[in-house]
C-alpha positions in Angstrom: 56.1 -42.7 44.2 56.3 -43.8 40.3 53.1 -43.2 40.1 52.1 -40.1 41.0 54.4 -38.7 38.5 53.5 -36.5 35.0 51.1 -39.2 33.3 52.6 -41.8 35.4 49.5 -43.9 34.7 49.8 -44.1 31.0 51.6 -46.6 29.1 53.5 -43.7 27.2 52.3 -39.9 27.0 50.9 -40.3 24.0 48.1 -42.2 24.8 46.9 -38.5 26.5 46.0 -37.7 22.9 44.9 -41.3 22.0 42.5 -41.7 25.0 41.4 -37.7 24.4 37.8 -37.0 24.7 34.6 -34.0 24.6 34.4 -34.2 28.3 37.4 -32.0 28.9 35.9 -29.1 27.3 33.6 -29.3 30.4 36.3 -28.0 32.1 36.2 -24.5 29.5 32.0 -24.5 29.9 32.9 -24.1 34.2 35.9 -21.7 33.6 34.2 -19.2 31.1 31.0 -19.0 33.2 33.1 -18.4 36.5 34.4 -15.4 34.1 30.8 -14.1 33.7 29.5 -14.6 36.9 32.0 -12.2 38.4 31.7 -10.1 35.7 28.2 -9.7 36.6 28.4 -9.9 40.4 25.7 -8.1 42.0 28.3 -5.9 44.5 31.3 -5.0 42.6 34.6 -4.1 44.2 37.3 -3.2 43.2 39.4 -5.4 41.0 36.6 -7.4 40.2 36.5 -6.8 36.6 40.3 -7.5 36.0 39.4 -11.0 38.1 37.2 -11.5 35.6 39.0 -10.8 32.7 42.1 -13.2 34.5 39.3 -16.1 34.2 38.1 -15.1 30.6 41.6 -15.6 29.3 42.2 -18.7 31.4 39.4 -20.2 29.8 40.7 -19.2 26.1 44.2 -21.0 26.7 42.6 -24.0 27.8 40.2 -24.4 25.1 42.7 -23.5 22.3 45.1 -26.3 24.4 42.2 -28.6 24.2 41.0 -27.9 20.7 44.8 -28.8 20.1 44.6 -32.1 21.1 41.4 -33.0 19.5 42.9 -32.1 16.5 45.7 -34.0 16.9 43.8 -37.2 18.1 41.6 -36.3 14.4 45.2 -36.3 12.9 46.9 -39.2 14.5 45.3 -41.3 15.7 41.6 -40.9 13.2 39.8 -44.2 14.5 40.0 -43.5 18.0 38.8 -40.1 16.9 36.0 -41.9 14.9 35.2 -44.2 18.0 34.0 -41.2 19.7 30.8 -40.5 18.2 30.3 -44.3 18.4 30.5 -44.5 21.7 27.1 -43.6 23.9 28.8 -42.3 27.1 31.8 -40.5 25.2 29.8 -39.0 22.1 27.0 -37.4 24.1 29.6 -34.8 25.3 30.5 -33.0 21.9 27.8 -30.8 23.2 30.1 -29.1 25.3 32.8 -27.8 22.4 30.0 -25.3 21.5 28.9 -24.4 25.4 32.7 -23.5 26.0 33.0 -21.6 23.2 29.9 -19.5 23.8 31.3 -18.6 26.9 34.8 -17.2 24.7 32.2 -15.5 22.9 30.4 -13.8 25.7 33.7 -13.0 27.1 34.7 -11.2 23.7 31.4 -8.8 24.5 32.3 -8.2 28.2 35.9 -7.7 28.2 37.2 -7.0 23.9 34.5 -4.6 23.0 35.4 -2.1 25.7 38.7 -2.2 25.3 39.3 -2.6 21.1 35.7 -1.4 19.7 34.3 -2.1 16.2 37.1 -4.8 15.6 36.0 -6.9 19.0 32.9 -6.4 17.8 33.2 -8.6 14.3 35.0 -11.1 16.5 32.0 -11.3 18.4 29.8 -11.9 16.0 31.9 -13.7 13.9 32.3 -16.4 16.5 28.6 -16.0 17.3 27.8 -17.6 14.1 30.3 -20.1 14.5 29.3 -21.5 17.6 25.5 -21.8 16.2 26.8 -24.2 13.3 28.6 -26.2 16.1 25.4 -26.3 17.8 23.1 -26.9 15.3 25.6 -30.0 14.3 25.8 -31.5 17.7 21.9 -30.9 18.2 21.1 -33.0 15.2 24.3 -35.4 14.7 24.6 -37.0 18.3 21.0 -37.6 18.7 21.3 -39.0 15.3 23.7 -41.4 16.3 21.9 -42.2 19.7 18.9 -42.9 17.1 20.8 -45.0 15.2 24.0 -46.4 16.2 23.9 -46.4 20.3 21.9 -49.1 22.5 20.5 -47.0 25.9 18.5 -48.5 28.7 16.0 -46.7 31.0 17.9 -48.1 34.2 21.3 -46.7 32.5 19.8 -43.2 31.5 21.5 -40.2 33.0 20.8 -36.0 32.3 24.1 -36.1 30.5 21.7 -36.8 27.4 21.3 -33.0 28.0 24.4 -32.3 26.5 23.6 -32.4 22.6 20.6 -30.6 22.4 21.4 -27.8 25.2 24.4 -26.1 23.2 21.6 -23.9 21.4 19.8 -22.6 24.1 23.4 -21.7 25.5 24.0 -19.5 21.7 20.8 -18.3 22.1 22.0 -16.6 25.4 24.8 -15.5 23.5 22.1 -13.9 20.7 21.3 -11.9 23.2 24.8 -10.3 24.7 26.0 -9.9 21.6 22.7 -8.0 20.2 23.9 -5.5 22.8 27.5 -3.7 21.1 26.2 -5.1 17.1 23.8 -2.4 14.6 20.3 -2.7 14.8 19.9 -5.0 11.6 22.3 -7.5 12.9 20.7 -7.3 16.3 17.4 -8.0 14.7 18.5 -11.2 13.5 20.0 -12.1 16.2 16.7 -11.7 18.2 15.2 -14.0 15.6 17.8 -16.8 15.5 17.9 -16.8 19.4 14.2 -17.7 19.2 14.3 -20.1 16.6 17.5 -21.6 18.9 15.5 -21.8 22.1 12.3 -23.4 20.1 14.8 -25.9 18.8 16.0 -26.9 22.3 14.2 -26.3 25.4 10.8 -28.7 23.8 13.9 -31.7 23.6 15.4 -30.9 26.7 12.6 -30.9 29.0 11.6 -34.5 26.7 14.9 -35.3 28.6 14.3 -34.0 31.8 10.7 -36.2 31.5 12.1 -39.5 30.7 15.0 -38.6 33.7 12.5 -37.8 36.0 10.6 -40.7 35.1 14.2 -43.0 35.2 14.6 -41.7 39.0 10.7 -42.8 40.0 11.5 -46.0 38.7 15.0 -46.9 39.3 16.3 -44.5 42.3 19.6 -42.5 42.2 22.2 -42.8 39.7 25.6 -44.5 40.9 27.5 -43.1 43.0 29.5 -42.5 39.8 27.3 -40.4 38.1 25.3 -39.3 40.9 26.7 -35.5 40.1 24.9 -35.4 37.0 21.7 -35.1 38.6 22.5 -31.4 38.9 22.7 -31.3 35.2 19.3 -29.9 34.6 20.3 -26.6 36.3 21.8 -26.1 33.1 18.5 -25.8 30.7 16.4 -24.1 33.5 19.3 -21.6 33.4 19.8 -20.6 30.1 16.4 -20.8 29.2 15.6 -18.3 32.0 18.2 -16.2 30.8 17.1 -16.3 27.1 13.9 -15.6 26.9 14.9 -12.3 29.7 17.9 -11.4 27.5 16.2 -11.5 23.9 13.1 -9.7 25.3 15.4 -6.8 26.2 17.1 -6.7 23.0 14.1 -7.0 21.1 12.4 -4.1 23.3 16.1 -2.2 22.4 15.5 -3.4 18.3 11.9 -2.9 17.8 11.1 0.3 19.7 8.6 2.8 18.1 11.5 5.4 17.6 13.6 2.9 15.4 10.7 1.0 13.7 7.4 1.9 12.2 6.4 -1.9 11.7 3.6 -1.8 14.4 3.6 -5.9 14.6 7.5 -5.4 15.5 6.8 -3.2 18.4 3.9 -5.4 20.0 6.7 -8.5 19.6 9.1 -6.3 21.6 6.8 -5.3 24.6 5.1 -8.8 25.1 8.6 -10.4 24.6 10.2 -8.4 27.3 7.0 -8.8 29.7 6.5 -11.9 28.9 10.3 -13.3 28.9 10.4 -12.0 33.1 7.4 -13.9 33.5 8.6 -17.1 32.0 12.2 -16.5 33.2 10.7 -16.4 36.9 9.1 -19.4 36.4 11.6 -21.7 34.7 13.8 -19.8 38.1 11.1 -21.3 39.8 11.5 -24.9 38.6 15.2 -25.0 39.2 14.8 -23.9 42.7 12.9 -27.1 43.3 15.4 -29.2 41.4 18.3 -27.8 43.2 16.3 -28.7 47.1 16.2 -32.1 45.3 19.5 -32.8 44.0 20.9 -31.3 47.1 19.3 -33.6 49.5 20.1 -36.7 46.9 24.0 -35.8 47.3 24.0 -35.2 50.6 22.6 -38.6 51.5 25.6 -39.9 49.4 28.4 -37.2 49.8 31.2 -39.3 51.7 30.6 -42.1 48.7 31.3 -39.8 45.5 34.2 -40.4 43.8 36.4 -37.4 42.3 35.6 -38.1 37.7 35.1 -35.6 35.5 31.4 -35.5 35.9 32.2 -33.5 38.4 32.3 -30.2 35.9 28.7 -30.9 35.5 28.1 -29.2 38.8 29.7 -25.9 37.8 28.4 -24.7 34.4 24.6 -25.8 35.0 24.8 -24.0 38.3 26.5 -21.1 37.0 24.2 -20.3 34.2 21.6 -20.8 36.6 23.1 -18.1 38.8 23.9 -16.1 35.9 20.0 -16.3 35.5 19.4 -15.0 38.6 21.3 -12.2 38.4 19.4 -11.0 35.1 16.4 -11.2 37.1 18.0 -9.3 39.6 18.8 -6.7 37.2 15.3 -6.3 35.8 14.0 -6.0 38.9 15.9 -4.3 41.3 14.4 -6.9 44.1 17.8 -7.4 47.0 16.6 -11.2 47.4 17.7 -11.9 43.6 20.8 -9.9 44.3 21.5 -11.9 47.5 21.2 -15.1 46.1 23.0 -14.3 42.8 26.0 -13.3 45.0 25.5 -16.5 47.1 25.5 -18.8 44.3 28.7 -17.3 42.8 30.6 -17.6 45.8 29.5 -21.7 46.3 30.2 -22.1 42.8 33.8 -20.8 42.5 35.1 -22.7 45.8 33.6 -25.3 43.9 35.6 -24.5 40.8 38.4 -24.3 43.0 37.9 -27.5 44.5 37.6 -29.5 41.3 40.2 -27.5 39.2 42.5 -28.9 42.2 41.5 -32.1 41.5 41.2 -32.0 38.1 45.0 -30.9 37.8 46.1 -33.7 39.8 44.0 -36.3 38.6 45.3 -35.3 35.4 49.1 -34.8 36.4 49.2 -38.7 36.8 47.1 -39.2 33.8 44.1 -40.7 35.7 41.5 -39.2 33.6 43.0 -39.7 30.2 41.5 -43.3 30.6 38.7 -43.0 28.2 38.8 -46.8 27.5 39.8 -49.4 29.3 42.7 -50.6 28.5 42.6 -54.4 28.8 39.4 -54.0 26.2 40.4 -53.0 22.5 38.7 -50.2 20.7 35.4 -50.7 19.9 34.2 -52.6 16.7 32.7 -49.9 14.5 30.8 -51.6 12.0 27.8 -51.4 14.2 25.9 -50.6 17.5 27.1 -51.9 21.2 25.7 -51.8 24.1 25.6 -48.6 26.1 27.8 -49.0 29.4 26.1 -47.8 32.6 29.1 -45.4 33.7 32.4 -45.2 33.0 34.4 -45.9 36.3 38.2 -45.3 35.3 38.1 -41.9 36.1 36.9 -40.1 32.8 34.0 -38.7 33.4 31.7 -41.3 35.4 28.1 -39.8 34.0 
C-alpha cells in the first residue's frame, strides 16, 4: 500500500512545491464562498453564523498555506515558477489568487467588522485595494501572454479562459460589501471603481462565453476531463448579477438627497438601484438557462468524469451564482428566490464536501501535485508551444 501513502506518488516531497500551481487557490475561491453563502442563508438558525465564521477562517489558513508555497516555488525553484505563465492550461488560473482573496475580504466585512470595528474596517479596505491590483494584473498580463506567447485552438477551447478577466467583476462585488461598514467618501469611490471593474470585465467575458458557445456548436462537449468546466460561466452571470444589485444599493445609500446636493448624483443612484434589479434578474435569467444546459451535458456523462481539480470549478461559479440569488431575494422579498437560494446552498456544500474529500486524498498521495508530466522536461521558454487539450494527470483536467 506504498502508494497510497503522504505524497507516495512523488519522487521526493519536494517536488509538491516544484510541480505547485494557481489551480489550488480554486480550492480558497469554493471555501470562502461556502462561508458567505451560509452567512447569507435565507432561514437562519441557530449556529449558523459561527458555521460561517468556522469556514471563513478555514479558508484563510488555506490560502496563507497556499500563498506559502507559491512563494516558495518563486524562491526555489524560480523557472518552474516562470514556466507558469508560459504555460496555456496552467497560466490561465492566476485568476483565481485574486477570487480567493476577495472572498478573505468579504469575510473581513461579515465576520471582523462586528466583532473589532474601525480597525476591521481598514483591513477591509486595505485588502480591497489589494485584491483590485491583483486583478487588474491578471486581467491584462495573462491575456497578454495568451496574445503573445500561448498557441490555442477552437477545438481545444474551454470556459477556463474565464479565469483572467473574471477576478474584477468578483472585486467589484466586493466594492459593494465593503461600501457598506467604510465613510461615505470612500464608499463613493468604491461605487465608482466597482463600475469601472464591471465595464472592464463582463464586455471580455461574455466575448468568452461567445467563442465557447460557438466551440460547443461546432465541436460538441469538452472531454470527459474538462467536461466540469462547462459550469464555469455560472461564475460571470453570478457576480455580475450581484454587482450591478449591490453597487446600486450603495450608490442609492452614497448619493441620497439628504447626503448630497449634486442632483446628477442622486439621479445615478435611483436609476442604478432600479436599473441594477432589472439587469441582475436578467443576467439571473441567463444562468438559469446555462445551468438546464450544463446539467443535462453532465448527466449524459456522469459515470465517465474523472475526480481533477477542475472539479472546484463547480463550486465557486455556482456559489456566486447562488449568492446572486439571494441578493435578489433580499430586494424583493419574493419566497421563490429565498427557496432556491437555500436550495442551491445546500447542493453546493455537499458538493464542497464531496470534493474537499477527494481533494484531501488525491492530494495525500500527491496525485494532483503533477502539474507536468514527468517523463517530459520543463518546457523551453524562449518561445510559444503548443496549447495541450487537457491535462490528464490529475491537476486540474480543464
Amino acid at each position: 500500500m506504498k502508494h497510497l501513502g503522504f505524497l507516495a506518488q512523488l519522487d521526493h516531497p519536494r517536488e509538491a512545491i516544484r510541480q505547485f500551481t494557481p489551480s489550488w487557490f480554486t480550492v480558497t475561491m469554493g471555501t470562502g464562498i461556502i462561508s458567505q453563502l451560509l452567512y447569507n442563508f435565507p432561514f437562519p438558525f441557530q449556529g449558523l453564523e459561527q458555521l460561517a465564521w468556522a469556514f471563513w477562517w478555514l479558508n484563510v489558513v488555506l490560502f496563507a498555506l497556499f500563498s506559502g508555497m507559491q512563494l516558495a516555488q518563486i524562491v526555489c525553484f524560480p523557472k518552474e515558477a516562470l514556466q507558469i505563465l508560459h504555460d496555456p492550461t496552467q497560466s490561465l488560473f492566476i485568476g483565481a489568487i485574486p477570487m480567493g482573496f476577495a472572498t478573505i475580504v468579504n469575510g473581513i466585512v461579515f465576520f471582523c467588522v462586528p466583532r473589532y470595528g474601525s480597525a476591521a474596517v481598514e483591513a477591509a479596505l486595505v485588502t480591497f485595494w489589494i485584491d483590485t491590483g491583483l486583478s487588474l494584473i491578471s486581467g491584462w498580463l495573462v491575456p497578454y501572454y495568451m496574445f503573445v506567447h500561448h498557441r490555442h485552438k477552437m477545438e481545444t477551447m474551454t470556459s477556463v479562459w474565464f479565469f483572467p478577466v473574471v477576478p474584477g467583476v468578483v472585486t467589484a462585488l466586493s466594492a459593494a460589501i465593503v461600501g457598506k461598514v467604510v465613510d461615505a467618501k470612500s464608499a463613493a469611490q468604491l461605487v465608482y471603481t466597482g463600475y469601472v471593474l464591471w465595464g472592464m470585465t463582463i464586455p471580455l467575458a461574455f466575448f468568452v462565453i461567445a467563442i465557447f458557445f460557438q466551440r460547443l456548436m461546432l465541436h460538441g462537449a469538452p472531454a470527459k476531463e474538462s467536461m466540469v468546466s462547462c459550469l464555469l460561466p455560472m461564475g460571470p452571470f453570478g457576480a455580475s448579477s450581484g454587482a450591478l444589485m449591490g453597487l446600486g444599493v450603495l450608490a442609492m445609500d452614497v448619493f441620497s438627497e439628504q447626503s448630497n446636493s449634486n442632483p446628477l448624483l442622486v439621479n445615478f443612484a435611483r436609476s442604478a438601484a432600479g436599473l441594477g434589479l432589472v439587469a441582475g434578474l436578467i443576467l439571473w435569467g441567463f444562468g438559469v438557462w446555462w445551468l438546464l444546459m450544463t446539467a443535462s451535458l453532465l448527466g449524459t456523462h456522469w459515470g465517465a468524469l474523472p475526480f481533477n481539480m477542475g472539479w472546484w470549478a463547480f463550486i465557486f461559479p455556482m456559489g456566486i451564482y447562488c449568492a446572486a440569488t439571494d441578493t435578489i431575494a433580499s430586494l424583493t422579498g419574493l419566497r421563490f428566490f429565498q427557496v432556491m437560494g437555500a436550495l442551491l446552498t445546500v447542493v453546493i456544500i455537499v458538493g464542497w464536501i464531496y470534493v474537499m474529500g477527494m481533494t484531501v486524498i488525491k492530494a495525500w498521495q500527491g496525485h494532483l501535485f503533477r502539474a507536468y508530466s514527468p517523463s517530459q522536461p520543463m518546457a523551453d521558454l524562449r518561445g510559444p508551444r503548443p496549447a495541450e487539450p487537457a491535462v490528464t494527470n490529475g491537476v486540474n483536467g480543464l
